[in-house]
N, C-alpha and C positions, 0 to 999 in steps of 0.2 A: 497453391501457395497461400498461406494464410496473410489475411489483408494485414494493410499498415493505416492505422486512426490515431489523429492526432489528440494532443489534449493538453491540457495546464496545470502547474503546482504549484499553489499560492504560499506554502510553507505553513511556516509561523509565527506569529510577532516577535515584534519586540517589545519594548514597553509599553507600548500603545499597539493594540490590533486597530488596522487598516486595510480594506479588501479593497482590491482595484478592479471597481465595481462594471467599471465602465469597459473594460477589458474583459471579463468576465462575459458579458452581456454582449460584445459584439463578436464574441466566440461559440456564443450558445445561437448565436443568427445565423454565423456560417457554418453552424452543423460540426464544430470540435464535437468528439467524443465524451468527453469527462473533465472534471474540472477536480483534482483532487486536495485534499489539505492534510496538515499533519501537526504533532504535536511532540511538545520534548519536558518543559518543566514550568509551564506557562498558560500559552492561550490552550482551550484543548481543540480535539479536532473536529468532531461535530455539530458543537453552536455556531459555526460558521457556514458550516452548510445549511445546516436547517434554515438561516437568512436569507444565503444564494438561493435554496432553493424553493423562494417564495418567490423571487426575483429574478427566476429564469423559464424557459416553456421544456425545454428538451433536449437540455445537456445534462448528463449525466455524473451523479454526486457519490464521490469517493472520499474515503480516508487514508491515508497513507503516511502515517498509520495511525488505527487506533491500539493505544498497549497495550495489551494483554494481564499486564499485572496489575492498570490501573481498573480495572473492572473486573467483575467476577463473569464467568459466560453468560450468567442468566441474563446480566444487566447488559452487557454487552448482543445478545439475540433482542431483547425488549428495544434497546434504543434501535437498532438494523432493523427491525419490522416497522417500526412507528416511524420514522424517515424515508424509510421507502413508499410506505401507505402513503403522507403526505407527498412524495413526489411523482406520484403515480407511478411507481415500480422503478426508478431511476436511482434507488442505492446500490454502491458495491463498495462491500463491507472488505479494506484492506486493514488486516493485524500485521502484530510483528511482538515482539517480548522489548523492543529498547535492547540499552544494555545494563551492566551492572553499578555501573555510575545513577543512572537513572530510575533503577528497581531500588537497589537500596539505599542509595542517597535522598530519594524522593520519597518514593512510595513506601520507603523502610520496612521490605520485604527480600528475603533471601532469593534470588538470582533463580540459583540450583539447578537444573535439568533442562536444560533448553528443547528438546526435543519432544521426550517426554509429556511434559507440560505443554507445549504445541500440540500435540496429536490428541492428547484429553482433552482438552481449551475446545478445540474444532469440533469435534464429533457431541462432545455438549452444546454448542452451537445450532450444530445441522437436525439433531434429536428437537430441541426448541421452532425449529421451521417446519419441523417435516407433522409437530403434533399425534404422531400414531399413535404414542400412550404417554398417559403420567411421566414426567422426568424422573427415571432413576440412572445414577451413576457411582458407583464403586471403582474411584480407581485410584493409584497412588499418589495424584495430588488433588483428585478433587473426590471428593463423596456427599451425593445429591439423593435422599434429604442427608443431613450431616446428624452422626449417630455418635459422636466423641463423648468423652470421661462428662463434659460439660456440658449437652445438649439436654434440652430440655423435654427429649421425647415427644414431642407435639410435631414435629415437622412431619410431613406426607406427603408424595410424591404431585406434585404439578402439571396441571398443561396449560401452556398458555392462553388465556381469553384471547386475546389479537391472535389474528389469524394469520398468521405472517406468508410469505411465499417461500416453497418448499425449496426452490430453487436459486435462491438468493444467494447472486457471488460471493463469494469469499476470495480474498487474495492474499496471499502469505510475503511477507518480506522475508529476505532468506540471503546470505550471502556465504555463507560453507557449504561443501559438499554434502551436507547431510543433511543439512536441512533445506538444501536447492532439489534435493533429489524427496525428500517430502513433501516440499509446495508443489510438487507435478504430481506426485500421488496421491493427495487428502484437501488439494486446493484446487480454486477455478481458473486460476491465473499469481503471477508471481512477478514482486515488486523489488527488482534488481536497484542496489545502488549503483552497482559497479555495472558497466554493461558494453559490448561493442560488439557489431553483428559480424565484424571482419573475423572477431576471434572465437565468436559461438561457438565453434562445433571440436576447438581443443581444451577450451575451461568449460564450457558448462552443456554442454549435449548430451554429455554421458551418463549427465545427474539428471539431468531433463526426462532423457531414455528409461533408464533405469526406473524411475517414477513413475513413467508412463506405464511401464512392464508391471510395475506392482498392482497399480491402481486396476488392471485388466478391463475390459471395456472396451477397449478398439479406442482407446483415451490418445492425442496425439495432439501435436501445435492448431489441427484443425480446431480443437473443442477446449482450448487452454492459452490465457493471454501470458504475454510475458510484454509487462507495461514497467520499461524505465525508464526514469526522470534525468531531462538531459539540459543541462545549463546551457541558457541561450543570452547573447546579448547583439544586440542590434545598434551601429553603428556604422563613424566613416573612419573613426580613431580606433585601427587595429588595434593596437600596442596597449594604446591607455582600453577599449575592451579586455581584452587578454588582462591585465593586473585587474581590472574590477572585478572580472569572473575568479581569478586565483586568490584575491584577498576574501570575499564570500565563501569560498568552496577551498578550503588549506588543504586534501587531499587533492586538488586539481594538479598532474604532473602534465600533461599534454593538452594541448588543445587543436580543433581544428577552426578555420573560418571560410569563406565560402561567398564569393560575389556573385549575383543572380545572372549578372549580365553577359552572357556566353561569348558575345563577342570583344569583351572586353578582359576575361579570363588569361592570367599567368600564373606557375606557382613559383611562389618564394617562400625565402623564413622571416619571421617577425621576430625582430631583439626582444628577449623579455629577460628577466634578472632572475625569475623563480618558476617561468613555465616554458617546456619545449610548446612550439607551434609550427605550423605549417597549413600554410594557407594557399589557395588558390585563388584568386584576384583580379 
């Protein structure tokens, strides 16, 4: 059975970036896993890490996500190698595309093929780690060197000077059936928003499977994370936790809560005005 390792998502600011540093630091002592961050139209997700990870020994430094539209793969392979170098091999490199509020509202680039652009994105990525020859890539959204009406003919194929590791995670965020059943077949692991282990094997197994089928390899949950981010709030105030978590998280329809104390354990429901719960207590 594939293990369960913990870990933390710092987010992303608000108007001011603040890291809770201290949290952070007494997570990387007791051996969490990962400490991940993410970015939307503001802080981004890397120069955050790059901080923690001067300021931690052996917890391991993720993005979740870095976007795909806001960087080209090259730049995106250069920054994953040069982070991981500095944290002695403790990058893993999670993408994801955003959405189209954020492609073209932000970065004022067409959306267009989510998939597509996924699976070129990646394997120009993995060609940039693995170094075997010069980067050449011909494909329908990307062409490496770039040969257009407007190029100036001087570009030639590249390998990168850093030497990066050939093996450096990637993790795909993914929540449709097509591209959940991609991230198990062209990724190392997959960044579920939506996630519940009661109901894995009727939403999302098939896609998982099916991935795993493509990818060929003997590829299975053994050698493939599925790392999702779970709202936690820590409290004696059910009620008033429950509205803190659904006013942060407006997709929060349920929730559950959970008393450590076994012998003090009942379940009941908590009144809440915008979220089902059910707790045990």
């Amino acid at each position: 059975m594939p293990s369960l390792r913990l870990g933390l998502n710092v987010g992303y600011s608000g108007a001011k970036i603040e890291l809770p540093l201290e949290m952070i630091q007494e997570a990387d002592r007791l051996g969490a896993y990962v400490v991940w961050t993410a970015e939307s139209y503001g802080s981004d997700a890397v120069t955050p890490l790059a901080w923690l990870g001067a300021l931690t020994r052996q917890i391991h430094l993720g993005t979740a996500i870095m976007q795909m539209p806001a960087r080209t793969p090259a730049n995106t392979a250069m920054t994953a190698m040069t982070l991981d170098q500095l944290s002695s091999g403790r990058f893993l490199l999670g993408l994801g595309l955003s959405g189209p509020q954020v492609v073209e509202g932000w970065h004022g680039l067409a959306y267009g093929k989510p998939l597509g652009k996924t699976r070129e994105y990646v394997s120009i990525v993995r060609d940039i780690f693995r170094r075997e020859a010069p980067l050449v890539h011909d494909g329908e959204f990307y062409q490496i060197p770039y040969l257009g009406a407007d190029a100036t003919g001087l570009g030639k194929p590249l390998k990168s000077i850093l030497h990066g590791r050939p093996d450096l995670p990637i993790y795909l965020a993914a929540i449709g059936p097509k591209n959940v059943e991609m991230a198990a077949e062209i990724a190392d692991g997959w960044l579920p928003i939506f996630f519940s282990p009661h109901h894995y094997a009727q939403t999302y197994q098939p896609q998982i499977e099916a991935g795993f089928a493509k990818a060929g390899g003997g590829k299975s949950l053994a050698n493939f994370d599925i790392a999702p981010s779970v709202p936690v709030s820590v409290g004696k105030d059910v009620t008033r936790k429950v509205e803190s978590l659904a006013s942060t998280s407006p997709s929060i329809t349920a929730l559950a809560c959970w008393n450590p104390m076994p012998s003090r354990r009942a379940t009941r429901s908590v009144s809440s005005p915008s979220v089902r719960v059910k707790c045990r207590l």
